[in-house]
MOPAC internal coordinates of N, CA, C and O (Angstrom, degrees):
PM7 1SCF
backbone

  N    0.0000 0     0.00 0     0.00 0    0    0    0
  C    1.4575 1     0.00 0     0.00 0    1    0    0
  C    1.5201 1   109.48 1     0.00 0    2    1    0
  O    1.2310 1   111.71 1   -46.95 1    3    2    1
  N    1.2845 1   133.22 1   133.05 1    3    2    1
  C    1.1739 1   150.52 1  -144.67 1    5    3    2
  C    1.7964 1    85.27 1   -97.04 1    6    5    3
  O    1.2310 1   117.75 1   -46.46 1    7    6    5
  N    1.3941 1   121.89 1   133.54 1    7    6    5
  C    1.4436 1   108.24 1   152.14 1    9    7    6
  C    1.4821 1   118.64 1  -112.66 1   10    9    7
  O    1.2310 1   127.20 1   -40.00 1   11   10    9
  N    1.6642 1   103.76 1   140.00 1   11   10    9
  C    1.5312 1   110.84 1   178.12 1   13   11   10
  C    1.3391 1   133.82 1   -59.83 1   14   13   11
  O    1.2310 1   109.47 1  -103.90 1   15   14   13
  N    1.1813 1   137.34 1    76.10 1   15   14   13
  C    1.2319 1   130.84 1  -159.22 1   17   15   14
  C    1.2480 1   129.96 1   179.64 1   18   17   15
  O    1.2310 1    93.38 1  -124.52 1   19   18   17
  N    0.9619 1   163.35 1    55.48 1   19   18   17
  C    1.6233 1   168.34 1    78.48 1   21   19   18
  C    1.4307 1   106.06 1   -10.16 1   22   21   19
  O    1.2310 1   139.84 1    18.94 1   23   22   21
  N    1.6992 1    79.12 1  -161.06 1   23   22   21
  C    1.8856 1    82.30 1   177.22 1   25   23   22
  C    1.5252 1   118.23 1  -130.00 1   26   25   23
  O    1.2310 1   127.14 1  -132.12 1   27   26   25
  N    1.5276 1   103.86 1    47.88 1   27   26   25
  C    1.5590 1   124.48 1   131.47 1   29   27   26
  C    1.7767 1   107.15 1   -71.84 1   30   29   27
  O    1.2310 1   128.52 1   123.21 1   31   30   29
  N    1.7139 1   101.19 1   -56.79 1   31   30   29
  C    1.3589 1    78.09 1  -177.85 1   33   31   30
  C    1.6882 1   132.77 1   -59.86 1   34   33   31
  O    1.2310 1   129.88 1   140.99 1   35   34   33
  N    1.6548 1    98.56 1   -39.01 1   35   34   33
  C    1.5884 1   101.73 1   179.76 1   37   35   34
  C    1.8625 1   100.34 1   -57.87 1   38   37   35
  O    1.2310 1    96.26 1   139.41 1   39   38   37
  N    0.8328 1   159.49 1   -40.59 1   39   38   37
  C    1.3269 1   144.58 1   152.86 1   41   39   38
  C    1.3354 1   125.65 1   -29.57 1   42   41   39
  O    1.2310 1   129.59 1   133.37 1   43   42   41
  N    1.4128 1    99.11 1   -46.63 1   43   42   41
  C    1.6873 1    90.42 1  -178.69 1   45   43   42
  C    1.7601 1   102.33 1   -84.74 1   46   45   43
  O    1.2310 1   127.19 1  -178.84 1   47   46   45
  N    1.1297 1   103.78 1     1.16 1   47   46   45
  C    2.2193 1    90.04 1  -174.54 1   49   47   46
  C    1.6952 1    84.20 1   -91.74 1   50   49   47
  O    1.2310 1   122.01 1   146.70 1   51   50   49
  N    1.3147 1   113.75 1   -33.30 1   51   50   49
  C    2.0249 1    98.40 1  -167.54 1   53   51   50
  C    1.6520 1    96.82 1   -87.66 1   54   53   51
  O    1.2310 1   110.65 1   179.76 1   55   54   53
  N    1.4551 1   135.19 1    -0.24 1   55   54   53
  C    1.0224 1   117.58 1   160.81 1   57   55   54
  C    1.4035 1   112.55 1   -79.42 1   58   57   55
  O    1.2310 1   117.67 1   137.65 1   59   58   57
  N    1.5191 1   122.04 1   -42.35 1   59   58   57
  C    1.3324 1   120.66 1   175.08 1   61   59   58
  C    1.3006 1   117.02 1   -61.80 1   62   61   59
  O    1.2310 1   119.20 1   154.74 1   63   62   61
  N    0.9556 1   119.14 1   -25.26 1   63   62   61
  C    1.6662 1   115.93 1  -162.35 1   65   63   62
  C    2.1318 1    90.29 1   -92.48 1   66   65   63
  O    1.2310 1   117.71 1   135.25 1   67   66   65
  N    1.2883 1   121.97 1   -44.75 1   67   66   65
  C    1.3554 1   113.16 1   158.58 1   69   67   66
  C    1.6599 1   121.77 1   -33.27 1   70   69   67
  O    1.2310 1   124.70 1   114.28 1   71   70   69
  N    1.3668 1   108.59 1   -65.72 1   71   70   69
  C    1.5615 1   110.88 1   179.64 1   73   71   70
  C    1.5006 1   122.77 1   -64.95 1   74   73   71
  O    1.2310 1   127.07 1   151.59 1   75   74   73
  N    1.4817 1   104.00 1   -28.41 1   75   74   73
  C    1.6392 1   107.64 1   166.34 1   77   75   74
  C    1.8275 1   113.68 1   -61.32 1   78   77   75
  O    1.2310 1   127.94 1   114.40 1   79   78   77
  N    1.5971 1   102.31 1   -65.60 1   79   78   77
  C    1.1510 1    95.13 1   161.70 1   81   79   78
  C    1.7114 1   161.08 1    17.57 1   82   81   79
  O    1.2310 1   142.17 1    82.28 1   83   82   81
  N    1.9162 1    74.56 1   -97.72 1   83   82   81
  C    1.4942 1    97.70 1  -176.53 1   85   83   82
  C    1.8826 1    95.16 1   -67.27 1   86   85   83
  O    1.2310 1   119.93 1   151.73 1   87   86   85
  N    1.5787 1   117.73 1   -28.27 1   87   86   85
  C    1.6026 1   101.40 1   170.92 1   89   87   86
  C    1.3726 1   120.92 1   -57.07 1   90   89   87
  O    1.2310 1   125.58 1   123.25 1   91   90   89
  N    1.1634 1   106.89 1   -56.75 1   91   90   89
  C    1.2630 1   133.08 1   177.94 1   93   91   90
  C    1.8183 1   114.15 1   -31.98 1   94   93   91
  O    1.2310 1   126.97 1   113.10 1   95   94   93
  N    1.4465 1   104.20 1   -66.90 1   95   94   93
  C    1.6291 1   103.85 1   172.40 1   97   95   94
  C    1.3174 1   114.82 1   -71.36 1   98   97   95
  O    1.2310 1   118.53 1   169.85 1   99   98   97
  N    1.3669 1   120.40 1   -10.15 1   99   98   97
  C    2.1789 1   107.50 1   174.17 1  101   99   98
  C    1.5660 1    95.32 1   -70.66 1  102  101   99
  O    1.2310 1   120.59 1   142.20 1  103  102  101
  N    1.5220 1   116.47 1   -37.80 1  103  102  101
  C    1.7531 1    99.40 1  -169.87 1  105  103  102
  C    1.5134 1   104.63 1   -80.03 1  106  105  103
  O    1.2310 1   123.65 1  -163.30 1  107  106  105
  N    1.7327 1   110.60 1    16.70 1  107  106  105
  C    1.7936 1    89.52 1   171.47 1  109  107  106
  C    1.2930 1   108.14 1   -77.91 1  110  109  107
  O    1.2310 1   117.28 1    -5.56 1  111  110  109
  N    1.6252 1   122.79 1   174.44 1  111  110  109
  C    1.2423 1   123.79 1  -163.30 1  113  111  110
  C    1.7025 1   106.24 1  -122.05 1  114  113  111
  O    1.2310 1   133.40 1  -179.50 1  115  114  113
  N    1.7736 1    91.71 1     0.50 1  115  114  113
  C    1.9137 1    92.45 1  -163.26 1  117  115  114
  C    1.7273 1   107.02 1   -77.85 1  118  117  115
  O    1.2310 1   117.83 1   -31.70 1  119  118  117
  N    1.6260 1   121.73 1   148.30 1  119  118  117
  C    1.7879 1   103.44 1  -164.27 1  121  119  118
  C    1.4184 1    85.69 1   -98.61 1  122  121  119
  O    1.2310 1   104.96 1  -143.33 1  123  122  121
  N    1.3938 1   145.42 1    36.67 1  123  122  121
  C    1.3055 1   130.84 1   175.46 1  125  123  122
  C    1.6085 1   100.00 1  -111.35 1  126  125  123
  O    1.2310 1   124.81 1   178.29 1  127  126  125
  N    1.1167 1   108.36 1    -1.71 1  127  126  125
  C    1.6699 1   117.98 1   171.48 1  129  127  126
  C    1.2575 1   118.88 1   -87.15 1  130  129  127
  O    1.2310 1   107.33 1   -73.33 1  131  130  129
  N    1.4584 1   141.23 1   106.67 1  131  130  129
  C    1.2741 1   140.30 1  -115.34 1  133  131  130
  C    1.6932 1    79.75 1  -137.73 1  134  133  131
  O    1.2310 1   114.51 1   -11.78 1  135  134  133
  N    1.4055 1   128.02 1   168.22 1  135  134  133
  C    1.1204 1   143.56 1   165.86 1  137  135  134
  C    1.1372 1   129.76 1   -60.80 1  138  137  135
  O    1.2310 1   134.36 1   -96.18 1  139  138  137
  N    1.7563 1    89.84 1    83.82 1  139  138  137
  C    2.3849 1    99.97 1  -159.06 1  141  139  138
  C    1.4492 1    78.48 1  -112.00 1  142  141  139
  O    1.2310 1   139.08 1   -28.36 1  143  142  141
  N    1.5113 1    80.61 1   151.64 1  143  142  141
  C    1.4029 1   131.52 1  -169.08 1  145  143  142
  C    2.1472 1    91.16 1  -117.99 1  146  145  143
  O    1.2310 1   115.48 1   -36.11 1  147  146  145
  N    1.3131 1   126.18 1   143.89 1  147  146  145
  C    1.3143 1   144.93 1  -159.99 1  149  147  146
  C    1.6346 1    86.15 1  -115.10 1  150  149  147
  O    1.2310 1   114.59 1   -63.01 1  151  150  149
  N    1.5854 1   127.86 1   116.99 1  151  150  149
  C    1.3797 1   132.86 1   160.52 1  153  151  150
  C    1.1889 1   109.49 1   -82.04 1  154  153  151
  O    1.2310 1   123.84 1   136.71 1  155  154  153
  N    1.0587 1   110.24 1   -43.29 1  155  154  153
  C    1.8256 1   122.56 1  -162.27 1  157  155  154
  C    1.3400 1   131.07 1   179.19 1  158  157  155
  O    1.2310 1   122.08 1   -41.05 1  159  158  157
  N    1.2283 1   113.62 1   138.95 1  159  158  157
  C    1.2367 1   104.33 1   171.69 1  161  159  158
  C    2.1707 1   125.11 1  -113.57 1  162  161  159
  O    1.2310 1   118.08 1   -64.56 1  163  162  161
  N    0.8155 1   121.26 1   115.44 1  163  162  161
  C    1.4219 1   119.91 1  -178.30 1  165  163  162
  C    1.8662 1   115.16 1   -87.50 1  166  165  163
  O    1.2310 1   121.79 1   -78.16 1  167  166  165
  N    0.4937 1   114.17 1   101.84 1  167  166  165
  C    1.7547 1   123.53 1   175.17 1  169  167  166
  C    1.4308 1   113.56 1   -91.91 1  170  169  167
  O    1.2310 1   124.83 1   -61.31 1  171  170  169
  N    1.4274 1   108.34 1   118.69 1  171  170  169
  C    1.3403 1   110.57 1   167.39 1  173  171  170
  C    1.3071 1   127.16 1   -50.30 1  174  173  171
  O    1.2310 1   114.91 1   -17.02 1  175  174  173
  N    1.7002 1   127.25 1   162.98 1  175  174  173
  C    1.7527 1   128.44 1  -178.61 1  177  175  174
  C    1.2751 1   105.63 1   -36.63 1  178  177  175
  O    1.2310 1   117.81 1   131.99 1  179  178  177
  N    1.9923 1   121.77 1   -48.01 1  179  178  177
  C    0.8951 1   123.69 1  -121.82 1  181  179  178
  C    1.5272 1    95.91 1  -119.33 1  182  181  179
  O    1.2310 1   117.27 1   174.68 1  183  182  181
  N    1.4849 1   122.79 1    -5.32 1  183  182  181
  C    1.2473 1   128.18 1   161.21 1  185  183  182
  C    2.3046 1   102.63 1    91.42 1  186  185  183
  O    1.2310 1   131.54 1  -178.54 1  187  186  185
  N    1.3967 1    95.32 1     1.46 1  187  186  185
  C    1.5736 1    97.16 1   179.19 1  189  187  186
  C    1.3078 1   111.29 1  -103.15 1  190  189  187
  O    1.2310 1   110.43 1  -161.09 1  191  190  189
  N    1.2866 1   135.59 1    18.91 1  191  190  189
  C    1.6675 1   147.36 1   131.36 1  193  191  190
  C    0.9883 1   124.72 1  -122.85 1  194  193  191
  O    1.2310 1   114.08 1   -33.42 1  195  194  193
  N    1.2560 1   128.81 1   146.58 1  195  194  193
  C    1.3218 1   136.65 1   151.01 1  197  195  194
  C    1.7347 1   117.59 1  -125.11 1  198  197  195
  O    1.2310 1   125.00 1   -41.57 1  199  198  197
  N    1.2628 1   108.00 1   138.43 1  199  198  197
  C    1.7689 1   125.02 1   158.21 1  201  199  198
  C    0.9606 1   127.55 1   -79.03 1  202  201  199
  O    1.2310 1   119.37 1   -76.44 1  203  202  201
  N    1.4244 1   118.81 1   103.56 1  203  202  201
  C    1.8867 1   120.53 1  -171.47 1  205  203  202
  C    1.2910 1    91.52 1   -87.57 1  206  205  203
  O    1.2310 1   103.26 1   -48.97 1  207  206  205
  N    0.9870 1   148.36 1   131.03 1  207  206  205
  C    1.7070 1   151.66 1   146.83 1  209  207  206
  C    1.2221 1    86.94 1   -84.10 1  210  209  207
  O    1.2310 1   127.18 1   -18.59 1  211  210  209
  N    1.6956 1   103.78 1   161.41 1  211  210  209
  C    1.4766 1   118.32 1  -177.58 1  213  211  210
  C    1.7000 1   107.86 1  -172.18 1  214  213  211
  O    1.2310 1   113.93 1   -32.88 1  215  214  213
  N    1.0981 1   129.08 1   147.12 1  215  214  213
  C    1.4806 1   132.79 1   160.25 1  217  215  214
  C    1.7167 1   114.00 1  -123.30 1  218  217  215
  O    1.2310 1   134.09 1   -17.88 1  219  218  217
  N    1.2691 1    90.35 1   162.12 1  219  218  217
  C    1.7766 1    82.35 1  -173.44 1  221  219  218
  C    1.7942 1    92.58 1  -120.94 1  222  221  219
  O    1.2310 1   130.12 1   -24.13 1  223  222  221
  N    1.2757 1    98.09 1   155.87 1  223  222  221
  C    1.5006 1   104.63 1  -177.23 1  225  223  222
  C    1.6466 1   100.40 1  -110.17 1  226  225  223
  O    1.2310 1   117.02 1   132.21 1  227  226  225
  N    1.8977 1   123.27 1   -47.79 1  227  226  225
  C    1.1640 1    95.80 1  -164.93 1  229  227  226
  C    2.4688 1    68.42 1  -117.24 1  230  229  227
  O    1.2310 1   124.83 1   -19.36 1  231  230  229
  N    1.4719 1   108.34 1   160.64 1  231  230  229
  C    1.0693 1   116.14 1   162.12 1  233  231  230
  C    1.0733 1   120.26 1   112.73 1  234  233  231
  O    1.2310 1   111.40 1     0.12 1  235  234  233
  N    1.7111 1   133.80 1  -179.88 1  235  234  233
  C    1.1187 1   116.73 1   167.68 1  237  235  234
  C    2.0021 1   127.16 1   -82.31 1  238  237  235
  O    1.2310 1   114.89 1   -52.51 1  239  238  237
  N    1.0351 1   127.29 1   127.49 1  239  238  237
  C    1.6189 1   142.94 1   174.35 1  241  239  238
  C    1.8239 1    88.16 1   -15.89 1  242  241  239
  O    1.2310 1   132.04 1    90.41 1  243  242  241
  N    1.6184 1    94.36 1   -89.59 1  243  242  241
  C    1.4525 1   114.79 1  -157.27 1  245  243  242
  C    1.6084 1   126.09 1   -78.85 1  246  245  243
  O    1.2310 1   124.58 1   171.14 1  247  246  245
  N    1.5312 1   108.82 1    -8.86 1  247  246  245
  C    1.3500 1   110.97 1   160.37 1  249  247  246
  C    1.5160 1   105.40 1   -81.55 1  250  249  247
  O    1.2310 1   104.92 1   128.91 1  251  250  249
  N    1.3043 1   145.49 1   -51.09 1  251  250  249
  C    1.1278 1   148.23 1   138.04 1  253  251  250
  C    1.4602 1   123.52 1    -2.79 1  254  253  251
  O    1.2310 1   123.52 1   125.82 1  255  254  253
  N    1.6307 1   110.85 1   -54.18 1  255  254  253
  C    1.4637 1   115.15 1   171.88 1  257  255  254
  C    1.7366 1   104.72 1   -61.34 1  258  257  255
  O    1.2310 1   117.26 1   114.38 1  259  258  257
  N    1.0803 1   122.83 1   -65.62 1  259  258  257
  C    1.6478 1   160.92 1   147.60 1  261  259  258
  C    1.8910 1    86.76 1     9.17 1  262  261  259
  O    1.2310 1   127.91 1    94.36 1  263  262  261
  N    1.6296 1   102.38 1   -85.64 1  263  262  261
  C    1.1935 1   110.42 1   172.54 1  265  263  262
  C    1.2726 1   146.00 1   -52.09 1  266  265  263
  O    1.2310 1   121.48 1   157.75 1  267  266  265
  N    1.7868 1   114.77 1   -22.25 1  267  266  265
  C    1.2904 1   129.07 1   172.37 1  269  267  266
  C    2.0906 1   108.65 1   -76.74 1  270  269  267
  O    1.2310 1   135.01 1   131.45 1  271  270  269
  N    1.1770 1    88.56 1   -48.55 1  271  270  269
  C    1.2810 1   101.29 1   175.87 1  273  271  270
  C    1.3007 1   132.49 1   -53.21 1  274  273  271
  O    1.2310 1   119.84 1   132.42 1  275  274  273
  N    1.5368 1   117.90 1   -47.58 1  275  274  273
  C    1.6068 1   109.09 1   151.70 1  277  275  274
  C    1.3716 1   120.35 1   -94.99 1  278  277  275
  O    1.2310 1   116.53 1  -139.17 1  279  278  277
  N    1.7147 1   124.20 1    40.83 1  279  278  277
  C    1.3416 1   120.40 1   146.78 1  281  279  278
  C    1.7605 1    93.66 1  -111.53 1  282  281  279
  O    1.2310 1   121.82 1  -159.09 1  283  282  281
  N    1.0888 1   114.13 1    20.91 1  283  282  281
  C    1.8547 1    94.45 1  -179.47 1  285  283  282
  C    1.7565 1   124.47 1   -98.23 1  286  285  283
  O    1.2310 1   129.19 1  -159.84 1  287  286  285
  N    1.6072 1    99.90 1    20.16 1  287  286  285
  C    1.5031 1   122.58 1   141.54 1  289  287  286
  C    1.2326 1   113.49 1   -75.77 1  290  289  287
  O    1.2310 1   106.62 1   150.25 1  291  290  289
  N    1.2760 1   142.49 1   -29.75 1  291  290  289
  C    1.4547 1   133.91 1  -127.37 1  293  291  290
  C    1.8167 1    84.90 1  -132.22 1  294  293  291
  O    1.2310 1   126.55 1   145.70 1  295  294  293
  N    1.5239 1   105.02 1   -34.30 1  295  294  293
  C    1.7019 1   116.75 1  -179.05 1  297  295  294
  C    1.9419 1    87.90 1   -67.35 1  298  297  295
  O    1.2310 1   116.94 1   104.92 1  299  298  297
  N    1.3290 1   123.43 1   -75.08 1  299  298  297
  C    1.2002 1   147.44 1  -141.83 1  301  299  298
  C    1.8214 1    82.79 1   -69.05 1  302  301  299
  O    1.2310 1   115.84 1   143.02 1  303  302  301
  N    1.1544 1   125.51 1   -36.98 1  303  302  301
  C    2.0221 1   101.82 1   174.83 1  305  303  302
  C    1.5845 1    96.15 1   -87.98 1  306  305  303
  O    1.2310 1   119.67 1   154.21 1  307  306  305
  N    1.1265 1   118.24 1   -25.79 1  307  306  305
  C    1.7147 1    98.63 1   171.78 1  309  307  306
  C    1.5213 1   119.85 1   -45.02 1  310  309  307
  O    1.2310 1   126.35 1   119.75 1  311  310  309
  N    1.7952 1   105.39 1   -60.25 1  311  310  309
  C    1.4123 1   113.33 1   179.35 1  313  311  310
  C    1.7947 1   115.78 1   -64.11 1  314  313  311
  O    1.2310 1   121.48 1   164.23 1  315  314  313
  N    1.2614 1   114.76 1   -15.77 1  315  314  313
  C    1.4159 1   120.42 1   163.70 1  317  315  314
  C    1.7269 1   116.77 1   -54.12 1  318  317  315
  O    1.2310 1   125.09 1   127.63 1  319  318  317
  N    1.0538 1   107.82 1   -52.37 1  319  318  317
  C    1.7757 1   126.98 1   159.77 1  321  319  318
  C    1.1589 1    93.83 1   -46.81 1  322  321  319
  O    1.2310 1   106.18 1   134.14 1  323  322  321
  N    1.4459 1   143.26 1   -45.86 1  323  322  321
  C    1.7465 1   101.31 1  -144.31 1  325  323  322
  C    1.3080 1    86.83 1  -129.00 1  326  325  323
  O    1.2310 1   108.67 1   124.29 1  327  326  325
  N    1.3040 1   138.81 1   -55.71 1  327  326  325
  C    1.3613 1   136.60 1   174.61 1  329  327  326
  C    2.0673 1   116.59 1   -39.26 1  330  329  327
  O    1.2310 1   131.61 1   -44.92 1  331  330  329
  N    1.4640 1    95.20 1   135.08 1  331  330  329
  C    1.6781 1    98.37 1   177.53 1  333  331  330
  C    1.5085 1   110.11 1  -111.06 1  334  333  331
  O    1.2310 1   129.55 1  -133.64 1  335  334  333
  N    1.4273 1    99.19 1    46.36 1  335  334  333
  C    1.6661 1   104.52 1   164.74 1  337  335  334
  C    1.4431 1   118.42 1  -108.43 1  338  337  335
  O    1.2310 1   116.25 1   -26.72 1  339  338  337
  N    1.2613 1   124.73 1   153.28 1  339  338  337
  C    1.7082 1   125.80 1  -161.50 1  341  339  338
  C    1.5629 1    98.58 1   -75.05 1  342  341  339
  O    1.2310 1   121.40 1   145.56 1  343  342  341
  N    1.9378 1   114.94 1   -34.44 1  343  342  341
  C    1.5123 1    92.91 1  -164.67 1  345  343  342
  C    1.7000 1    82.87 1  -120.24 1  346  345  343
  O    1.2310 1   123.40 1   -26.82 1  347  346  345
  N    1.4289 1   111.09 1   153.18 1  347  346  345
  C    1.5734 1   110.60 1  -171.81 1  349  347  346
  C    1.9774 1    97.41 1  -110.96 1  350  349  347
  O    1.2310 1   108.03 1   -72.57 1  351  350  349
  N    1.1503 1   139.96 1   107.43 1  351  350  349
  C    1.5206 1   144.40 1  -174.47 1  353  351  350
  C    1.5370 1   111.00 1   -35.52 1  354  353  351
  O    1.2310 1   117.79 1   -50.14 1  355  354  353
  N    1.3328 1   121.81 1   129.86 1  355  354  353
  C    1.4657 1   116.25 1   140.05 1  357  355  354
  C    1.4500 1   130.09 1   -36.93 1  358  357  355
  O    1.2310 1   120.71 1   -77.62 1  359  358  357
  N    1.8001 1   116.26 1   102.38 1  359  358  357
  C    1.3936 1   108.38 1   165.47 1  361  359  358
  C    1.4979 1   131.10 1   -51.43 1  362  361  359
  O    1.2310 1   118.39 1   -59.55 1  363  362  361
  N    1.1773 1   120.67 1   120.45 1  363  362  361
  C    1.8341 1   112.66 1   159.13 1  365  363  362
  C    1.3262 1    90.68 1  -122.70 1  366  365  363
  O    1.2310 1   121.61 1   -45.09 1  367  366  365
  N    1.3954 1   114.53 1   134.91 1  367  366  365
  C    1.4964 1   129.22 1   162.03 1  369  367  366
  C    1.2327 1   107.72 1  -104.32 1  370  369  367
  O    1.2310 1   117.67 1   -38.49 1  371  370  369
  N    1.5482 1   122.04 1   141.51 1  371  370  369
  C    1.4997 1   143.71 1  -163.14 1  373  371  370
  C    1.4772 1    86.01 1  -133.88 1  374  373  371
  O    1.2310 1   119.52 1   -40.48 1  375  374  373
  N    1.4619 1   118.52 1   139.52 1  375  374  373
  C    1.4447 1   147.56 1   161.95 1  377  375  374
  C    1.5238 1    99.39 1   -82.56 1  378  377  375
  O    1.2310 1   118.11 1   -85.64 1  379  378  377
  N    1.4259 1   121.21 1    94.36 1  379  378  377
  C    1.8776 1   120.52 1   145.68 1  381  379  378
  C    0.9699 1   112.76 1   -47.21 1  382  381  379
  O    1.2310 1   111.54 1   -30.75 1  383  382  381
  N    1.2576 1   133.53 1   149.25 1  383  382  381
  C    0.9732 1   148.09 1   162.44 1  385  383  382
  C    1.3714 1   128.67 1  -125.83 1  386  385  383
  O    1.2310 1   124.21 1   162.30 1  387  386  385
  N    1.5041 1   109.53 1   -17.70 1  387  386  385
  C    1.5288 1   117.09 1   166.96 1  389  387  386
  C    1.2976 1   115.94 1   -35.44 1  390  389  387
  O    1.2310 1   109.17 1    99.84 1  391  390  389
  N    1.3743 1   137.90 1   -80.16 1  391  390  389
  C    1.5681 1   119.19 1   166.80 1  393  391  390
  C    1.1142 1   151.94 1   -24.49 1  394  393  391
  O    1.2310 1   125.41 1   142.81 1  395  394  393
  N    1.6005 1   107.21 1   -37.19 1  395  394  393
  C    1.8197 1   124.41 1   154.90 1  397  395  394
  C    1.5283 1    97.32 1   -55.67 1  398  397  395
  O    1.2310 1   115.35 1   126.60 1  399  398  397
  N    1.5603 1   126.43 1   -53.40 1  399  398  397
  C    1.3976 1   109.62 1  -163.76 1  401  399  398
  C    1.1119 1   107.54 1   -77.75 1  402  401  399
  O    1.2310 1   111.27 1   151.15 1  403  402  401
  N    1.3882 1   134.04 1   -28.85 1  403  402  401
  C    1.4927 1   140.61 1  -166.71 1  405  403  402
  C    1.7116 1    89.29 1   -62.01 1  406  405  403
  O    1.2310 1   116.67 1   132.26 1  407  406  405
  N    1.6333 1   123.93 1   -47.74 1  407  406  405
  C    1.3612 1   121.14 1  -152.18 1  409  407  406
  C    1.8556 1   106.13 1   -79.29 1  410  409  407
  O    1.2310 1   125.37 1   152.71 1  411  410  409
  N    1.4814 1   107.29 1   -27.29 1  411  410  409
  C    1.6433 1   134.87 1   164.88 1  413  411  410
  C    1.5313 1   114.91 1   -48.63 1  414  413  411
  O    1.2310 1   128.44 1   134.97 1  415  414  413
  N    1.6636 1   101.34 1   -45.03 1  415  414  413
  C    1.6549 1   105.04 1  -175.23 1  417  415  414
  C    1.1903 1   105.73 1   -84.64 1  418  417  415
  O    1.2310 1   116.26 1   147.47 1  419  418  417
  N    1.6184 1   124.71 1   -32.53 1  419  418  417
  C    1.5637 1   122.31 1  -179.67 1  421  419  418
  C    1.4046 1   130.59 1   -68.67 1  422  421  419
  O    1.2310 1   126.95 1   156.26 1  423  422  421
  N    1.8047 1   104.24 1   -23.74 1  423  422  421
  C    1.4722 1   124.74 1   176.63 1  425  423  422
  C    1.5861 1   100.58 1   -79.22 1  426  425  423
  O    1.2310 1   122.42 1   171.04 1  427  426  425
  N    0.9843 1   112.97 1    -8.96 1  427  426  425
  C    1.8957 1   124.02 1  -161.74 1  429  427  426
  C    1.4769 1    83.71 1   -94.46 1  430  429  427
  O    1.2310 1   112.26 1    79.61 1  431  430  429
  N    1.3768 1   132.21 1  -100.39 1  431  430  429
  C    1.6971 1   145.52 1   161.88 1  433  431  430
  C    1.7143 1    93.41 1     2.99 1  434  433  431
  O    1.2310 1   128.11 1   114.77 1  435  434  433
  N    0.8265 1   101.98 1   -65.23 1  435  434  433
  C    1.6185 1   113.41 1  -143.11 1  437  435  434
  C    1.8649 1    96.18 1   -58.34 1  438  437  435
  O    1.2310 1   123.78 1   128.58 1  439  438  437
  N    1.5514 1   110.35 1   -51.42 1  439  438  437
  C    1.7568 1   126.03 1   160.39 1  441  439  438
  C    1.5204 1   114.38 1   -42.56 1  442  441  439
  O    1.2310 1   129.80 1   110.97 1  443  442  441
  N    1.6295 1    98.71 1   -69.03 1  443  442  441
  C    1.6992 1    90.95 1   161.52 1  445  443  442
  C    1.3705 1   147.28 1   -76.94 1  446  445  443
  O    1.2310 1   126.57 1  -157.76 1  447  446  445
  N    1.2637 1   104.97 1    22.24 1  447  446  445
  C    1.5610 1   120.44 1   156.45 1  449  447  446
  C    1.3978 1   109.84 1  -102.88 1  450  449  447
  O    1.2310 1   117.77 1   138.31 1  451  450  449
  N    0.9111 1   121.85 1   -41.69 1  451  450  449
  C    1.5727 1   140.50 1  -175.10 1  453  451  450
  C    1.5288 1   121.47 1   -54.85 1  454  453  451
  O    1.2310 1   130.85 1   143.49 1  455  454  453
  N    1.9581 1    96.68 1   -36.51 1  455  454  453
  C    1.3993 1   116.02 1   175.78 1  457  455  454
  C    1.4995 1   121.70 1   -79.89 1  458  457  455
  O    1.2310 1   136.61 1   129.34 1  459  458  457
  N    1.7386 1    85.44 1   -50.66 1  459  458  457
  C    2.0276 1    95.74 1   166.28 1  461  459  458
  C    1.8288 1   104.30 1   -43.95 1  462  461  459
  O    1.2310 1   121.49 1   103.25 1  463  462  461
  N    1.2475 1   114.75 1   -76.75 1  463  462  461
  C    1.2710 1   116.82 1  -132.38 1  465  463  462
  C    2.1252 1    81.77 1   -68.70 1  466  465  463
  O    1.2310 1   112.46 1  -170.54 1  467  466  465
  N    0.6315 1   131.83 1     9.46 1  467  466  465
  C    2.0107 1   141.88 1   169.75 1  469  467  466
  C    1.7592 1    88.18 1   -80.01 1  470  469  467
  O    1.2310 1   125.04 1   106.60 1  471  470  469
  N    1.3330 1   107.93 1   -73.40 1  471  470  469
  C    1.3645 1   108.26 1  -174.96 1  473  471  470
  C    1.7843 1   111.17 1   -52.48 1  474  473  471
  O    1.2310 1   114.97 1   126.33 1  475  474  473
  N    0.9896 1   127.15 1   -53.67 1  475  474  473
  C    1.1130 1   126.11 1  -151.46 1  477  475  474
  C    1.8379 1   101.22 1   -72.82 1  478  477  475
  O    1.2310 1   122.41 1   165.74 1  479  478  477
  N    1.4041 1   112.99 1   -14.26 1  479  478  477
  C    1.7758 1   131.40 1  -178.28 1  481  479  478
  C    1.6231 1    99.79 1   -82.02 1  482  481  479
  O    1.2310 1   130.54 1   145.80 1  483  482  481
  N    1.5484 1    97.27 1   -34.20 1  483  482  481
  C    1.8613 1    95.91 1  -177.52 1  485  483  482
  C    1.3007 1   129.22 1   -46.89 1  486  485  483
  O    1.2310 1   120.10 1   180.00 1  487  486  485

């Protein structure tokens, strides 16, 4: 008998538990939860943590983090409902930020091209 479990499976529980998720927080109701976007999720061997990464597009980062974090009792019996795994992970949500900086370095480039080609007209 084949057993289910490596880490194909741990991929497919942090993909599921991502897509559950991101449902899961549109029906929250709190307004400090800003327009997050789900990066990733990392799940421990043992299935008793998980790492929500997240970025926000419209709102604040860290009230958002703030806010995910004490609904991630209320997230964590949601995914109890829908997930068919025996142990369901501790949420911690982490604020990404790579995209804010990615969008920081491009507005940066974008000035110092903008400035050269001023100089180079002089």
């Amino acid at each position: 008998m084949k057993k289910h479990s490596g880490p194909h499976r741990d991929l497919r529980i942090a993909d599921q538990i991502q897509r559950d998720l991101a449902e899961l927080i549109r029906g929250l109701k709190d307004p400090r939860i800003g327009m997050c976007t789900l990066q990733a999720v990392e799940v421990t061997p043992d299935y008793a943590h998980a790492k929500v990464y997240f970025s926000v597009l419209v709102g604040d980062g860290e009230a958002t983090q703030e806010a995910l974090n004490q609904s991630a009792g209320f997230l964590r019996n949601g995914l109890f409902k829908r997930l068919a795994i025996h142990t369901v992970p501790t949420l911690h949500f982490i604020y990404d930020r790579t995209s804010e900086r990615a969008a920081d370095m491009n507005a940066l480039i974008a000035r110092a091209v903008a400035s050269r080609s001023k100089d180079e007209d002089a």
